[in-house]
N, C-alpha and C positions, 0 to 999 in steps of 0.2 A: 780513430782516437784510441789510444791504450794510456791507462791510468789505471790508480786505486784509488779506493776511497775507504778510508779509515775505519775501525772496527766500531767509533760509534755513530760513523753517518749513515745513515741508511742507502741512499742514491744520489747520483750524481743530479738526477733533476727531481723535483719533491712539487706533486699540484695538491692541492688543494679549493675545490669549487671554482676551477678553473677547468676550460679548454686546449687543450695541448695536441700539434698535430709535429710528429717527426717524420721527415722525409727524404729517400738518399740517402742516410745514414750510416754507417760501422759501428761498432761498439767490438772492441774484444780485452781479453784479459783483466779486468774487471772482476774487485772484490767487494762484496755488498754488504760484507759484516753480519749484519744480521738478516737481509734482506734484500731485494730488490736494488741489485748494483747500478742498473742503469735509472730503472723510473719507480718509484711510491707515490700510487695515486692511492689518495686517501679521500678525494669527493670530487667533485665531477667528472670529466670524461677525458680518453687522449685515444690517438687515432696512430698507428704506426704504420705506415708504408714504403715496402720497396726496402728495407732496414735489415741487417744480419745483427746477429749477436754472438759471437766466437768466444768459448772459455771462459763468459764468465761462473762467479761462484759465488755462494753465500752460506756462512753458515748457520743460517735458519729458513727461510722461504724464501722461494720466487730468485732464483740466483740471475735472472735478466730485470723482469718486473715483479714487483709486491701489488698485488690487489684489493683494495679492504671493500668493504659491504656497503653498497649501494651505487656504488661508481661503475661506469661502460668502459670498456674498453674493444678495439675494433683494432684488429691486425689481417695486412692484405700486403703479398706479395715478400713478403718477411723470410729469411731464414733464419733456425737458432741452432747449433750445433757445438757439440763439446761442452754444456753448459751443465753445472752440476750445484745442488742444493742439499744439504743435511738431511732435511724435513720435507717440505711438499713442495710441488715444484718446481723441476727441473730446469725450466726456460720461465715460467707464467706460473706463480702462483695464485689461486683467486676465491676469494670467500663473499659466496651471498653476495652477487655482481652479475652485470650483465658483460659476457666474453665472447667477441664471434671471432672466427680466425675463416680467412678464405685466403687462397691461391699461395699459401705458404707450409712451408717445411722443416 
């Protein structure tokens, strides 16, 4: 998938007290405005596997995912590379959250 998304959306997909599982996945060249170009989870959980993230960027946090406080997130198998953020961040920004990353790079 290559796209942008405008300086005031946050992500291309947005949960909220939801469960979100992506799987198989791309994501590259992607612009997050202020944050988290692909995923802003803001309450419940999302699970990423087997997923890259190429290039993208934000200019404030999380230039892949934005993580806000009290929400899980679980990445397995994932790659993130080239990805750049103003602020914190790099690939996964995450505040006061639960984050586990296994078998990714």
């Amino acid at each position: 998938m290559t796209a942008a998304v405008s300086a005031d959306a946050k992500a291309l997909l947005s949960i909220t007290g939801s469960n979100l599982v992506i799987s198989g996945s791309a994501f590259a060249n992607l612009d997050g405005g202020r944050g988290g170009s692909v995923l802003s989870i803001s309450g419940g959980s999302a699970q990423l596997q087997d997923t890259t993230f190429t290039a993208c960027s934000a200019a404030g946090n999380g230039s892949a995912v934005l993580q806000a406080s009290g929400t899980t997130l679980t990445v397995s198998g994932s790659s993130f590379s080239n990805n750049y953020a103003d602020y914190q961040g790099g690939a996964i920004s995450a505040t006061r959250s639960a984050l586990r990353i296994t078998g990714s790079r």
